[in-house]
C-alpha positions as CSV (number, residue, x, y, z in Angstrom):
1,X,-29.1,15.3,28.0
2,X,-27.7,18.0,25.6
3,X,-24.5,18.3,26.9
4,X,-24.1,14.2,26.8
5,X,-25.2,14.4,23.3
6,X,-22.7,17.6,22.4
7,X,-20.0,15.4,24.7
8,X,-20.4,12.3,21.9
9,X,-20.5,14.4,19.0
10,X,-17.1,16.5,19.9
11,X,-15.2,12.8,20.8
12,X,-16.7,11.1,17.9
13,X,-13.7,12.5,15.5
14,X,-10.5,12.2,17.6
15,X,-11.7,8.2,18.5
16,X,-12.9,7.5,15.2
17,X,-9.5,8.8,14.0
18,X,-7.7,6.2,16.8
19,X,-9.5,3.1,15.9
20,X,-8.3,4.4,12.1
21,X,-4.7,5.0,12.9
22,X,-5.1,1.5,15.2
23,X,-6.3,-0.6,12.3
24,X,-3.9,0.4,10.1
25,X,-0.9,-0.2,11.8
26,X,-2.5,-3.6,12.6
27,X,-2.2,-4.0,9.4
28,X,0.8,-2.8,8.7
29,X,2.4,-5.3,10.9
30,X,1.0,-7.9,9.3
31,X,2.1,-6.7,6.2
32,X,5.4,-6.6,7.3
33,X,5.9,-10.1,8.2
34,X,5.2,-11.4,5.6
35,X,8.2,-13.5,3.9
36,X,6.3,-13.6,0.2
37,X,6.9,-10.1,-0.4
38,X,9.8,-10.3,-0.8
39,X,9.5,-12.5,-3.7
40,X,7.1,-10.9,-5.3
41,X,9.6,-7.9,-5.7
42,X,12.4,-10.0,-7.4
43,X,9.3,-11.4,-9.7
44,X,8.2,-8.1,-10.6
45,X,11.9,-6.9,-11.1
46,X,12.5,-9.4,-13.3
47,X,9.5,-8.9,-15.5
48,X,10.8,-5.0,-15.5
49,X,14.2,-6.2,-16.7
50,X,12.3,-8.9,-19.1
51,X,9.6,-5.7,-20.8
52,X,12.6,-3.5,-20.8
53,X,14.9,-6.1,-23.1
54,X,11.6,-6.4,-25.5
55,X,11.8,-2.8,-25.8
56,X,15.0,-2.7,-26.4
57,X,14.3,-5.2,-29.5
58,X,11.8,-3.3,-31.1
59,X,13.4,0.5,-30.3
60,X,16.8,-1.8,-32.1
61,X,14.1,-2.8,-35.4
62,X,12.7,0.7,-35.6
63,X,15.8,2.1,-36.5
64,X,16.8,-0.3,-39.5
């Protein structure tokens, strides 16, 4: 009974650490097909390129 028990305990970690690695390239593939990412990118660029022309305004006003 001890030795099933010590058994458990010593493959607890390495199949714990499977399911882990298992679940996250499960999601990872999902992730990856997904076609509104790709969109959100050229959103968020533009708002970069938006924030960085308003800083450009007021660096431009500072210096008067």
């Amino acid at each position: 009974m001890h030795s099933l028990l010590y058994g458990l305990a010593v493959l607890a970690c390495p199949v714990g650490m499977g399911v882990m690695m298992w679940m996250m390239m499960r999601g990872h593939r999902q992730g990856a097909s997904d076609a509104g990412g790709h969109d959100q990118v050229a959103q968020l660029r533009a708002e970069i390129d938006q924030l960085k022309a308003e800083r450009g305004e007021q660096h431009a006003k500072a210096k008067r």
